[in-house]
C-alpha positions as a Python dict, from the first residue, in 0.01 Angstrom:
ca = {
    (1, 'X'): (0, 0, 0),
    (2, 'X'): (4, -178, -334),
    (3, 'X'): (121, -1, -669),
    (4, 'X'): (-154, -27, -924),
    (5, 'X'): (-24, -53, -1257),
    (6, 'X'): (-296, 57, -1555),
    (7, 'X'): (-187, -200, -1902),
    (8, 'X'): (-301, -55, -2222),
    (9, 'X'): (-552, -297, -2332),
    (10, 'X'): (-681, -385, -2694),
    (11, 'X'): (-993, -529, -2863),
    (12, 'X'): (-1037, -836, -2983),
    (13, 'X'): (-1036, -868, -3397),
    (14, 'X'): (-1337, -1115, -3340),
    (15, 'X'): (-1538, -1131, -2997),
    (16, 'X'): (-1452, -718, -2893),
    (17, 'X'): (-1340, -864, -2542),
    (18, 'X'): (-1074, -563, -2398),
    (19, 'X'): (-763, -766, -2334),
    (20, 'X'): (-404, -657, -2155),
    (21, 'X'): (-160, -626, -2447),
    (22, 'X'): (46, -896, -2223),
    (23, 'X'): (-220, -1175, -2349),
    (24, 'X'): (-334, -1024, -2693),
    (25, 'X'): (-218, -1273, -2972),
    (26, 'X'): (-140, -1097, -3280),
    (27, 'X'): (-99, -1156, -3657),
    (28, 'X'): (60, -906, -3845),
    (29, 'X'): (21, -829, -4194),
    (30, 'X'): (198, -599, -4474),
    (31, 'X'): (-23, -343, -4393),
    (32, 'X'): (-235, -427, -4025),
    (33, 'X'): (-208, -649, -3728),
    (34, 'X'): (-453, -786, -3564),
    (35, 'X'): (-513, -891, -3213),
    (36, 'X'): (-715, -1175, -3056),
    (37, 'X'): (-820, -1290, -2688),
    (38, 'X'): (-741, -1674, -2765),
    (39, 'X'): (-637, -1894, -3028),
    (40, 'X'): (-995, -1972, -3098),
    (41, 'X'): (-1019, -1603, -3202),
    (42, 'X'): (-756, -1671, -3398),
    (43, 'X'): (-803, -1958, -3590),
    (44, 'X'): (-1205, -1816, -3643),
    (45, 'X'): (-1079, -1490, -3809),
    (46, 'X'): (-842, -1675, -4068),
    (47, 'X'): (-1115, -1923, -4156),
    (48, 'X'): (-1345, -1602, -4242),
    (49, 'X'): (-1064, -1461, -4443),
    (50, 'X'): (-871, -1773, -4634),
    (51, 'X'): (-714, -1520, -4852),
    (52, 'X'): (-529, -1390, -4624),
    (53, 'X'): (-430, -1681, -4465),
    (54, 'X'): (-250, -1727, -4822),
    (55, 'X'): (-99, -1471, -4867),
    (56, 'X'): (62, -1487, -4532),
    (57, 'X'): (183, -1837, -4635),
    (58, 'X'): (361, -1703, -4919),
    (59, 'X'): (585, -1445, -4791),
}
């Protein structure tokens, strides 16, 4: 009998695929993080939001 383990997933920031938390990329923030299904995702979000890219830069 196999043991069937449930992971919690997440949504993608960009796309809204479900993902296992064991995948999920994240970039965290001051006050958020954020999760994405690849680093496509990733890199898409940051070009949408170049201020924040910034400001991450500086701390």
């Amino acid at each position: 009998m196999a043991i069937v383990v449930k992971q919690k997933k997440l949504k993608c920031e960009i796309c809204k695929k479900e993902i296992p938390v064991s995948v999920a990329k994240t970039s965290e923030g001051a006050d958020y993080v954020h999760h994405f299904c690849s680093e496509e995702c990733h890199h898409h979000y940051f070009e949408q939001r170049p201020e924040e890219k910034k400001s991450k830069k500086k701390k």
